[in-house]
C-alpha positions in Angstrom: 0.0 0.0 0.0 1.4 3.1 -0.7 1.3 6.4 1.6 0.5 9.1 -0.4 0.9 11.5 2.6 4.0 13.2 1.2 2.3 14.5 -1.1 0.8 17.1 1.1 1.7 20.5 1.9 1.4 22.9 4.4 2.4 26.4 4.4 3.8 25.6 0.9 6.1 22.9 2.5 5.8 19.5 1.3 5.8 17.1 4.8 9.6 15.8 4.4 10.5 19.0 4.4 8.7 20.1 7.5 10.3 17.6 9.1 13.2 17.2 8.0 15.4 17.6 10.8 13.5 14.7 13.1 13.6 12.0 9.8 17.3 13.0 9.7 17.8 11.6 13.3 15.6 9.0 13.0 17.4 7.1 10.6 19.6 6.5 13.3 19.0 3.9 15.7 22.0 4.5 18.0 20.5 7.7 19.2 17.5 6.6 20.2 18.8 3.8 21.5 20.9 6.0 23.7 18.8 8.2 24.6 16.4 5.1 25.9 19.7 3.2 27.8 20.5 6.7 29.6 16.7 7.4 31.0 16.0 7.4 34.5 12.7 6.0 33.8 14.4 3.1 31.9 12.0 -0.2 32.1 13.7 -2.9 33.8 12.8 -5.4 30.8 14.9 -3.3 28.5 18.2 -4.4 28.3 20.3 -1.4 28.5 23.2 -1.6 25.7 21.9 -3.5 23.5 23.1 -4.2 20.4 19.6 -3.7 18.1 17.9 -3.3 14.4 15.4 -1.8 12.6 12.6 -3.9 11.4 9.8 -1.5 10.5 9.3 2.0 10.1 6.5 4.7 9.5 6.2 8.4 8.8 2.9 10.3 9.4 2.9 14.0 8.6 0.7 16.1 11.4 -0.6 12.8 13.2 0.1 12.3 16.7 2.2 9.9 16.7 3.5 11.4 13.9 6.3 8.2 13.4 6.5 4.8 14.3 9.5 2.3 14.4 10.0 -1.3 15.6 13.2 -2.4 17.2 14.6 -5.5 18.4 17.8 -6.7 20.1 19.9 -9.0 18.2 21.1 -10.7 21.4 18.9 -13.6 23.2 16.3 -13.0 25.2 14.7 -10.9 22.7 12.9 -8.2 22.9 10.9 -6.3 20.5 9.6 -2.4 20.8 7.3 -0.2 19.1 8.4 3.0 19.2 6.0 6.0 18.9 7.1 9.7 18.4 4.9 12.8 19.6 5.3 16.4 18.7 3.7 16.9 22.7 4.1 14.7 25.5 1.4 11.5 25.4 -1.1 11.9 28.2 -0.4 8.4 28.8 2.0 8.8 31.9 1.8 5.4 32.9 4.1 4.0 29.9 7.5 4.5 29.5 7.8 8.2 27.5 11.4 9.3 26.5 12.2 13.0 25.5 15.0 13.2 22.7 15.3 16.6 20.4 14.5 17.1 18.0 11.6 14.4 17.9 10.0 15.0 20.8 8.5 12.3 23.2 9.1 8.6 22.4 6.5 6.2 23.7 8.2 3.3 24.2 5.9 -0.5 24.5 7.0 -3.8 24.2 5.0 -6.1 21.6 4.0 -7.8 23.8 2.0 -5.4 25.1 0.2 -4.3 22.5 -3.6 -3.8 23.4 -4.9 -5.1 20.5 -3.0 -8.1 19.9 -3.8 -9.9 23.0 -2.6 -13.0 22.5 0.7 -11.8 21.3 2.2 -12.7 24.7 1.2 -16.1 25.0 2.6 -16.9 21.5 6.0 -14.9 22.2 6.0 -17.2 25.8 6.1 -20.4 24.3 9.8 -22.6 24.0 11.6 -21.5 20.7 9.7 -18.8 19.8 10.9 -16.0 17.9 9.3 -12.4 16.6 9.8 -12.7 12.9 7.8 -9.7 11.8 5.9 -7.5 13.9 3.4 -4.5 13.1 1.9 -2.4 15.5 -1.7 -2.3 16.1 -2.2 -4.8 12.9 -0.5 -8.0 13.2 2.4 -10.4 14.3 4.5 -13.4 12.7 5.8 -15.9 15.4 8.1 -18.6 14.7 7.9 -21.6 17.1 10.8 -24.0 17.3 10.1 -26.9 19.4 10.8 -30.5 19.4 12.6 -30.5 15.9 9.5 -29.1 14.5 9.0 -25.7 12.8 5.9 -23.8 13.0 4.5 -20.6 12.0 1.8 -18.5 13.6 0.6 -15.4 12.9 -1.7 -13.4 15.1 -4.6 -10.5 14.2 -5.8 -7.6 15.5 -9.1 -7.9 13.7 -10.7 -11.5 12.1 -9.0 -11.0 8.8 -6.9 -14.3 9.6 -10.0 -16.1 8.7 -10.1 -15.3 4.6 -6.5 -15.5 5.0 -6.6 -19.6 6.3 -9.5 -20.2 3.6 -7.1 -18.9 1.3 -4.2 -21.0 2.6 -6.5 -24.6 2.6 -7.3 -23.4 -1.3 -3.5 -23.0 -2.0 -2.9 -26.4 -0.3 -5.7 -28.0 -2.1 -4.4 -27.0 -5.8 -0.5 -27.3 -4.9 0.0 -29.9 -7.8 -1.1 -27.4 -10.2 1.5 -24.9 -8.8 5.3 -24.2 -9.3 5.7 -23.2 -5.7 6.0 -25.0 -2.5 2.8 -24.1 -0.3 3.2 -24.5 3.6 0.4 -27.6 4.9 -2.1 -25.3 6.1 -3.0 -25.8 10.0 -5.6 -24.1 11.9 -7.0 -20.7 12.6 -8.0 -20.0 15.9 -10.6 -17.7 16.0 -11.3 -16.9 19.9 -6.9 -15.8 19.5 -7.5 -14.3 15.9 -4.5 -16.6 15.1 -3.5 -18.9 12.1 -0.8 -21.9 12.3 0.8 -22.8 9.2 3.8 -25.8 8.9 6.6 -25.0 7.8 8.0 -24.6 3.9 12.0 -25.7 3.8 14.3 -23.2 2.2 16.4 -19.8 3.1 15.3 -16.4 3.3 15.4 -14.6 -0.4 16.1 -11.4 -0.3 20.2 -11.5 -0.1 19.6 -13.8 -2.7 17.4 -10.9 -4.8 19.7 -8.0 -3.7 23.0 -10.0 -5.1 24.1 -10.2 -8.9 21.9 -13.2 -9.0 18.7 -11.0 -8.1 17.4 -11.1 -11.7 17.3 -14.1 -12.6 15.7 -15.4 -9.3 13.0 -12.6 -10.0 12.1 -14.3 -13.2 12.0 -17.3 -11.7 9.3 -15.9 -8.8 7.6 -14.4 -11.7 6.9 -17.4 -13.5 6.2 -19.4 -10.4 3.5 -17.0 -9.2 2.1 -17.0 -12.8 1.1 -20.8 -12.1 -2.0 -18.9 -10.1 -3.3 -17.4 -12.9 -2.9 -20.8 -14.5 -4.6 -23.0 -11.9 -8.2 -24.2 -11.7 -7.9 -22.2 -8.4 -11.0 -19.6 -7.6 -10.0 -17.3 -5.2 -12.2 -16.2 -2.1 -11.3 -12.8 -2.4 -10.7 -10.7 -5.8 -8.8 -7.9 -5.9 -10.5 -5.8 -9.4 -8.8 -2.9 -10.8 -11.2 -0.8 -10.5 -11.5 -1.6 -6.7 -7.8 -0.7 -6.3 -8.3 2.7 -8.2 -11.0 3.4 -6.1 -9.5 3.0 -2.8 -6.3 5.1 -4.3 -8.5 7.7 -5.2 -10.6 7.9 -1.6 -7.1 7.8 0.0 -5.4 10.5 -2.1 -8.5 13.0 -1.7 -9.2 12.0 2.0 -5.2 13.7 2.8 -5.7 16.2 0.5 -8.8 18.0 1.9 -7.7 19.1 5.3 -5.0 20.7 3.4 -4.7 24.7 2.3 -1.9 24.2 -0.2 -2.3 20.8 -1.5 0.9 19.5 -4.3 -0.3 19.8 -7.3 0.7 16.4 -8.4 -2.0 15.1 -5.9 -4.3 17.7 -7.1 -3.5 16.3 -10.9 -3.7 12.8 -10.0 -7.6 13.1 -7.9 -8.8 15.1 -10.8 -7.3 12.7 -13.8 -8.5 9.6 -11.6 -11.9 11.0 -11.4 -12.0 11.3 -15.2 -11.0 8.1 -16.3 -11.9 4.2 -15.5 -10.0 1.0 -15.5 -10.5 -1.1 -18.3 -13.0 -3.6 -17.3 -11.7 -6.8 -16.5 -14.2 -8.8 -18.6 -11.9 -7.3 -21.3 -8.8 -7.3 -20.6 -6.7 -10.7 -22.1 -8.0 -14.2 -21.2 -5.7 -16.1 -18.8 -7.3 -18.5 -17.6 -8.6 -17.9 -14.6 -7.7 -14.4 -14.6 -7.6 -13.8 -10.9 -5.5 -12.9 -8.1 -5.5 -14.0 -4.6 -4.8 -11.6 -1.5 -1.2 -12.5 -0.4 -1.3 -13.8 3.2 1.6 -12.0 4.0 3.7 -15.1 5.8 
C-alpha cells in the first residue's frame, strides 16, 4: 500500500521537508537507543546496551504519533519495541515516555504489550519462539521452534486471519497445479484471531534478490507466481482494478482535503482519476482464470 501522505503540503512545504530535521535523526538507531539506555525511567525489561535493528518503520505527517518504528535486540532474550514519536508529551504517563530533540517524546511499549494483539504474549512465551515480523496495532509473525519441528503463527488484530486460512486450505488444495511450495495449512484460531501454518523448507530470499543473482531469481518468482493465474484455483477474495483505483482515489482526496496548499501532483492525480476508469476486466486478455489472490503476508 502506498502512503501518499508526502504529497501534502502545508504552508507551501511539502511534509519531508517540515520535518526534516526529526527524519534525519531518526534514521539513526543509536540515538535513540541511547537516549532510551540513559533514561532514568528506563524499564527494567529493556536491556540497557543492547546491540539492536530496525525492522519496521512509518512516517505520518501532522498525526500524533506522527512516526512509528519497531526495534529488536539482536542478542537472546529478545525483545521487541514499538516505538511512537509525539510532537507533545502523550497523556499516557503510565508508559514509559522518552524526551530526545528534535523528535519530541518517544512512547516506548513492548510487543507484547500491544492492546490489541492480546494474545501476542502467550505466542511470544512459548519454547523456541521468535518475533519474525511485527506491526503495531495490525499484526504479528511468530516462529515456534520446538521438538525438531517448525511452525509458524501469525496473530490479528481484527478476524482477517480467517479469509486469510480459507485462502491458505485453497493453495494447499491446488499445490499440484503450482510451481511453488505451499506451507500444509494448520488451523486458525478464531477466539486468539491466530492462524498456524507448517513449515515450507528453504532460506530467506532477499540476499539472494539484492546480489548479482537478483534477476534471474526474480524471473523465476515471476513465473512461479504465474502458475496462479494458471490453476483451476478460484480465489475467495478478488482484488478488481477498479477496486484498487477506487481506494487510491478515496485515499489521495481524504489527505488532500484538510490541506490549504495541497501538491499539485496530488491535485492532478484526484482530478485525472476521477476522469478516467480501468479497463474492465471482462476485457482485458483471457488467462485462464484471470484472478489474483490476496497474499497472506507469511
Amino acid at each position: 500500500v502506498v502512503d501518499y501522505r508526502w504529497l501534502m503540503m502545508d504552508s507551501g512545504q511539502p511534509a519531508h521537508e517540515r520535518y526534516r530535521v526529526q527524519l534525519e535523526l531518526a534514521r539513526s538507531d543509536t540515538s535513540i537507543v541511547d537516549a532510551m539506555d540513559a533514561d532514568p525511567g528506563r524499564r527494567e525489561w529493556w536491556p540497557k546496551g543492547s546491540a539492536v535493528r530496525r525492522t519496521f518503520g512509518r512516517f505520518y505527517a501532522d498525526a500524533a504519533p506522527y512516526l512509528s518504528i519497531v526495534l529488536e535486540t539482536l542478542d537472546d532474550p529478545q525483545v521487541v519495541v514499538s516505538i511512537e514519536a509525539f510532537a507533545e508529551r502523550p497523556h499516557d504517563t503510565d508508559q514509559w515516555v522518552v524526551r530526545l530533540d528534535p523528535l519530541g517524546w518517544l512512547r516506548i511499549a513492548l510487543a507484547t504489550a500491544d492492546p490489541k494483539l492480546p494474545t501476542l504474549g502467550a505466542l511470544v512465551n512459548l519454547d523456541g519462539s521468535r518475533v519474525v515480523r511485527y506491526r503495531p496495532g495490525q499484526r504479528c509473525v511468530v516462529r515456534v521452534d520446538e521438538g525438531g519441528v517448525t511452525r509458524w503463527a501469525k496473530t490479528f488484530a481484527d478476524d482477517h486471519g480467517a479469509a486469510i486460512h480459507r485462502t491458505d486450505r485453497m493453495l494447499w488444495e491446488h499445490r499440484h497445479e503450482l510451481t511453488f511450495q505451499v506451507a500444509p495449512p494448520g488451523r486458525y484460531d478464531p477466539a486468539n484471531r491466530t492462524i498456524w501454518n507448517d513449515n515450507v523448507s528453504g532460506m530467506p530470499v532477499m540476499p539472494e534478490l539484492m546480489s548479482a543473482n537478483g534477476p534471474a531469481l526474480a524471473e523465476r518468482m515471476g513465473r512461479a507466481c504465474a502458475s496462479l493465474a494458471t490453476s483451476t484455483l478460484t480465489p475467495v477474495d478478488v482484488l478488481r482494478a477498479e477496486d484498487e483505483l477506487e481506494r487510491t482515489t478515496v485515499r489521495a482526496n481524504t489527505w488532500r482535503r484538510p490541506c490549504r496548499h495541497s501538491h499539485p501532483r496530488s491535485r492532478s492525480f484526484c482530478d485525472s482519476s476521477r476522469r478516467r476508469s480501468p479497463p474492465r476486466w471482462d476485457d482485458l486478455p483471457d488467462r485462464s482464470t484471470g484472478r489474483r489472490t490476496r497474499s497472506n503476508g507469511f
